[in-house]
N, CA, C and O atoms as a GROMACS GRO file, in nm:
protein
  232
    1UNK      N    1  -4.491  -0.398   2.085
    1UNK     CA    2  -4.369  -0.437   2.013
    1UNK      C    3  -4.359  -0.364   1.880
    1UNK      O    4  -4.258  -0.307   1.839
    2UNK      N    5  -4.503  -0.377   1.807
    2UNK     CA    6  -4.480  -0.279   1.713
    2UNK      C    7  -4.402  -0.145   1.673
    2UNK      O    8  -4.330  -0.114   1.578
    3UNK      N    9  -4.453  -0.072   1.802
    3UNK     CA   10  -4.397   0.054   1.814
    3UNK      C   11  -4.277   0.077   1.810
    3UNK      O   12  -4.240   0.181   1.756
    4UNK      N   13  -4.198   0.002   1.858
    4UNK     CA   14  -4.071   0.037   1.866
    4UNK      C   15  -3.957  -0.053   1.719
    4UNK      O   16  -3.842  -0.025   1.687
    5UNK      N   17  -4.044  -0.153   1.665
    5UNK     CA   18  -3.943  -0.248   1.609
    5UNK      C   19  -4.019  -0.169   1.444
    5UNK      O   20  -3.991  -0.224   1.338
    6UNK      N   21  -4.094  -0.066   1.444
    6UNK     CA   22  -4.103  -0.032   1.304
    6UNK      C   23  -3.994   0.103   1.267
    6UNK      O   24  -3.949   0.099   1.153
    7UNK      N   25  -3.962   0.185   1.327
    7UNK     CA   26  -3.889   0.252   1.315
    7UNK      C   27  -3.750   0.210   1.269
    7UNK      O   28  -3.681   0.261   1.180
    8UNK      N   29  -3.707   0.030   1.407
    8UNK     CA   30  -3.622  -0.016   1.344
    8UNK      C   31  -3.570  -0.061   1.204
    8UNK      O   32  -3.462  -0.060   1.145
    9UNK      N   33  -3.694  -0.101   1.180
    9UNK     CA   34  -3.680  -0.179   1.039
    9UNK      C   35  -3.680  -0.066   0.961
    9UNK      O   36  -3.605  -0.068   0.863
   10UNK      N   37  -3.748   0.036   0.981
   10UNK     CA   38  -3.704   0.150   0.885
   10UNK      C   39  -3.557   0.174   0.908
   10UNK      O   40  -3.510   0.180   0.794
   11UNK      N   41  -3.477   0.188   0.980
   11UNK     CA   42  -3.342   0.259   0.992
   11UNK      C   43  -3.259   0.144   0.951
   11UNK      O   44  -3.154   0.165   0.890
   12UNK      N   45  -3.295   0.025   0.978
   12UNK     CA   46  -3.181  -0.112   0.925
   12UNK      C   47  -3.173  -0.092   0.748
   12UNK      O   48  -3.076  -0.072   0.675
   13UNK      N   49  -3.331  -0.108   0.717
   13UNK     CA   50  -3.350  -0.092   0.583
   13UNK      C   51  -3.256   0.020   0.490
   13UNK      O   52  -3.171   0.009   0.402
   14UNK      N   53  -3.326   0.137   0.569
   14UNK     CA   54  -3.209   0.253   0.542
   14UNK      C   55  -3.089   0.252   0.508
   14UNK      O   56  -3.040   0.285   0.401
   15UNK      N   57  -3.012   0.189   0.656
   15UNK     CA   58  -2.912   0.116   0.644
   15UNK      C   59  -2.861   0.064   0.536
   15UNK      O   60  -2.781   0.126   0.466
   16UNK      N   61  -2.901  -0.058   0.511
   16UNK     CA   62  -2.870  -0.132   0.418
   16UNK      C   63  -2.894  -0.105   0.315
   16UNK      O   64  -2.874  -0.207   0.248
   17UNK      N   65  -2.935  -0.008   0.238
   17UNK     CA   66  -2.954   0.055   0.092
   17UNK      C   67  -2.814   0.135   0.098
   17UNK      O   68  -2.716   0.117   0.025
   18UNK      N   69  -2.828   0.232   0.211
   18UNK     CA   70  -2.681   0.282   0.182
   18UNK      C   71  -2.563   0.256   0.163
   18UNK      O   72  -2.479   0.329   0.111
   19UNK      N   73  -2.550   0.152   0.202
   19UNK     CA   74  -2.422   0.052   0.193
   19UNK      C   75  -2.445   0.004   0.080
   19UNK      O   76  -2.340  -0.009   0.017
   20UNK      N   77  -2.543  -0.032   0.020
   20UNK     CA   78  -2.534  -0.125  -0.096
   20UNK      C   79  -2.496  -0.024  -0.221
   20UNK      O   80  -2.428  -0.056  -0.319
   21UNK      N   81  -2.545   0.083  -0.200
   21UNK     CA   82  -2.605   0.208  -0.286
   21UNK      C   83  -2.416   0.225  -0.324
   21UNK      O   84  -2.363   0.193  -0.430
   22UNK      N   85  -2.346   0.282  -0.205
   22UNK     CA   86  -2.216   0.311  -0.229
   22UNK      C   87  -2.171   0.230  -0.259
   22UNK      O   88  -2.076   0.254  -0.334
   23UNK      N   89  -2.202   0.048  -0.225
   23UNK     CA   90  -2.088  -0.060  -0.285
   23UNK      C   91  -2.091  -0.086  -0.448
   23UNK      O   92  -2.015  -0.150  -0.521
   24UNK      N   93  -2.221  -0.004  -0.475
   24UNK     CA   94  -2.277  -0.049  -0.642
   24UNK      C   95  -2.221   0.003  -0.709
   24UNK      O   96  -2.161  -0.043  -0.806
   25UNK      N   97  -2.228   0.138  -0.667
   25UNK     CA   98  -2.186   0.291  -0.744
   25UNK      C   99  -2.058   0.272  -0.777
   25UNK      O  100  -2.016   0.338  -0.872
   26UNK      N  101  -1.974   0.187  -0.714
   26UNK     CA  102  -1.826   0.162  -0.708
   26UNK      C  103  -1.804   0.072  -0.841
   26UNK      O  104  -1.686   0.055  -0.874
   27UNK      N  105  -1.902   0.014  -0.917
   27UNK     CA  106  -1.916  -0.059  -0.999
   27UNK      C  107  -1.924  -0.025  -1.138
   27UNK      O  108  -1.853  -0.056  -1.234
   28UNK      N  109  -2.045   0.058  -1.125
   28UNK     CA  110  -2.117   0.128  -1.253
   28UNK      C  111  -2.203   0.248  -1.243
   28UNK      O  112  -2.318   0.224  -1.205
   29UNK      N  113  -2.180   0.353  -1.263
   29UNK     CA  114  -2.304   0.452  -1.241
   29UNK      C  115  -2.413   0.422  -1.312
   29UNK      O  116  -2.510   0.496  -1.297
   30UNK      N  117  -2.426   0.283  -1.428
   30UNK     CA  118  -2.572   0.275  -1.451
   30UNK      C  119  -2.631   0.142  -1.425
   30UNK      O  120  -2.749   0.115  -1.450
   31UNK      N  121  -2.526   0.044  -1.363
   31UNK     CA  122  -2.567  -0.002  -1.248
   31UNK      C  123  -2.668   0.036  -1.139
   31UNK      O  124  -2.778  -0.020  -1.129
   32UNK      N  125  -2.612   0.166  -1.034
   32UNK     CA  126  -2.620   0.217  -0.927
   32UNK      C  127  -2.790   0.268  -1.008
   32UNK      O  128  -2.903   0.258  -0.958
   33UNK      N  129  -2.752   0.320  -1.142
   33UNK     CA  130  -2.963   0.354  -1.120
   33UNK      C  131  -3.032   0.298  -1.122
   33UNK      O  132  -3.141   0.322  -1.068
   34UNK      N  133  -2.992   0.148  -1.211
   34UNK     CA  134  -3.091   0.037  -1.232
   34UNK      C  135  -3.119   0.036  -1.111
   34UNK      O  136  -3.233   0.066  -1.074
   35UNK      N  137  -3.012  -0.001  -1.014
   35UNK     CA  138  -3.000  -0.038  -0.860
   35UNK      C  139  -3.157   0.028  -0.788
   35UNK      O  140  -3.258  -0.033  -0.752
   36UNK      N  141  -3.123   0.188  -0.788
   36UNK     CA  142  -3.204   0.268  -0.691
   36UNK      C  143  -3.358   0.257  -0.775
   36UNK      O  144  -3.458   0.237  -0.706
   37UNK      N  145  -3.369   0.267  -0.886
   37UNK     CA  146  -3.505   0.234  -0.929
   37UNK      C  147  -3.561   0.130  -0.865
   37UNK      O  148  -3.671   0.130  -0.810
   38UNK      N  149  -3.457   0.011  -0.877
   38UNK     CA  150  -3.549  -0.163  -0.798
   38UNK      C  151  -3.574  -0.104  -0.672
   38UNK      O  152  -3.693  -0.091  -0.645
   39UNK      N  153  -3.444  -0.041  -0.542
   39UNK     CA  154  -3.445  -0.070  -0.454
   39UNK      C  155  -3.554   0.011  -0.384
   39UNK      O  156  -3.605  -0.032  -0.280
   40UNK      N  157  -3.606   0.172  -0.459
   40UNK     CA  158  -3.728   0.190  -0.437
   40UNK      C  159  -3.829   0.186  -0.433
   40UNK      O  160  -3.914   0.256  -0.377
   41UNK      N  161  -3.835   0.048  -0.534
   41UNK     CA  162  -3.988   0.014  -0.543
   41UNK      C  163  -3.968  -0.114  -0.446
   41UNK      O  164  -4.070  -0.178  -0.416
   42UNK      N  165  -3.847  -0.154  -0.395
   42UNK     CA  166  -3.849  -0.268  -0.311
   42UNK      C  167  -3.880  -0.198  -0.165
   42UNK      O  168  -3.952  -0.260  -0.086
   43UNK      N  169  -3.824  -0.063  -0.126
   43UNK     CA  170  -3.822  -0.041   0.022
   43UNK      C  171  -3.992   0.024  -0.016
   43UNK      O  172  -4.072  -0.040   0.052
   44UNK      N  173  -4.061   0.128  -0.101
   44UNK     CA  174  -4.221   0.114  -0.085
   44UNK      C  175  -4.266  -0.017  -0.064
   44UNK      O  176  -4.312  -0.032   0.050
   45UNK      N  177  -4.268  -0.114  -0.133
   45UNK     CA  178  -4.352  -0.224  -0.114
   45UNK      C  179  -4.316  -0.270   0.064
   45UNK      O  180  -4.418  -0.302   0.125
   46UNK      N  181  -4.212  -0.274   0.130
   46UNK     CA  182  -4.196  -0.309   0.231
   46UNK      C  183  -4.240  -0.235   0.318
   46UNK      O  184  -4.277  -0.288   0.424
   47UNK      N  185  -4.252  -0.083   0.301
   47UNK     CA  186  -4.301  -0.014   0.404
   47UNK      C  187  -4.461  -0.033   0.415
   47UNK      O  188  -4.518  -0.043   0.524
   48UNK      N  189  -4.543  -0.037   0.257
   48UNK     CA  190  -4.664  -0.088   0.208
   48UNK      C  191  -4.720  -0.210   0.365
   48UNK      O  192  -4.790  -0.219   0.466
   49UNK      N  193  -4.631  -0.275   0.283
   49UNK     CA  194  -4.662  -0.431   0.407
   49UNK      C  195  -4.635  -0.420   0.519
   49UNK      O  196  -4.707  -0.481   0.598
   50UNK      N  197  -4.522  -0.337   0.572
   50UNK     CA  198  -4.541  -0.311   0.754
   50UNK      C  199  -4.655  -0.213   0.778
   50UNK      O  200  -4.725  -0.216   0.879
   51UNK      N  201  -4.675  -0.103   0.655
   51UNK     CA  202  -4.804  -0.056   0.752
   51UNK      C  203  -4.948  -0.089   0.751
   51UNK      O  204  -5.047  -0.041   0.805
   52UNK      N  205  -4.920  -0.217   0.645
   52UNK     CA  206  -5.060  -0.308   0.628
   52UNK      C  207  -5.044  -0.390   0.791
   52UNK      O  208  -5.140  -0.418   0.863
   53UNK      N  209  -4.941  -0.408   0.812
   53UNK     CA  210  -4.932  -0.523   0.944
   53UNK      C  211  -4.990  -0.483   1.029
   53UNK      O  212  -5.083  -0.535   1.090
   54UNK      N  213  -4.890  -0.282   1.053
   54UNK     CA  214  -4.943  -0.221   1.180
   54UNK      C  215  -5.056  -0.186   1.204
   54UNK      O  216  -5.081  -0.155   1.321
   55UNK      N  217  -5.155  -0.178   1.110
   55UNK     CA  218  -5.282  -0.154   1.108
   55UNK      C  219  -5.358  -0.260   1.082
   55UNK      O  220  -5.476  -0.222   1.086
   56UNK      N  221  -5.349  -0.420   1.046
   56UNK     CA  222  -5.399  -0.535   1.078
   56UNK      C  223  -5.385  -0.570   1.224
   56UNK      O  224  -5.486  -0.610   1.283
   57UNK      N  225  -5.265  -0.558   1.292
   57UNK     CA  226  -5.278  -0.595   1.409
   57UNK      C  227  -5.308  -0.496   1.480
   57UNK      O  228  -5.284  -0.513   1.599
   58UNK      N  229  -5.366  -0.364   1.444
   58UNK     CA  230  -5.448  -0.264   1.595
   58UNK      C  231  -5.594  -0.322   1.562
   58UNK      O  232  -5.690  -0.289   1.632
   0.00000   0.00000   0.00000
């Protein structure tokens, strides 16, 4: 199950930054950096923890 549902969560994630990324930018361009500063230390930490998972559960 792994195999296939980590890629997902990478591309949803993806996903969903981009959308947010353009709905922000629409706001404030210094908004949109605060924005991408958090949201990259939010999507490392998440990738952090799925590949702590994928390699706890092999």
């Amino acid at each position: 199950a792994d195999t296939w549902a980590f890629p997902v969560l990478k591309l949803v994630t993806a996903g969903l930054v981009v959308v947010l990324v353009r709905w922000v930018t629409r706001i404030t361009p210094d908004t949109a950096f605060i924005f991408l500063a958090v949201s990259n230390i939010l999507i490392g930490t998440v990738l952090v923890a799925n590949i702590v998972t994928l390699v706890g559960s092999t």
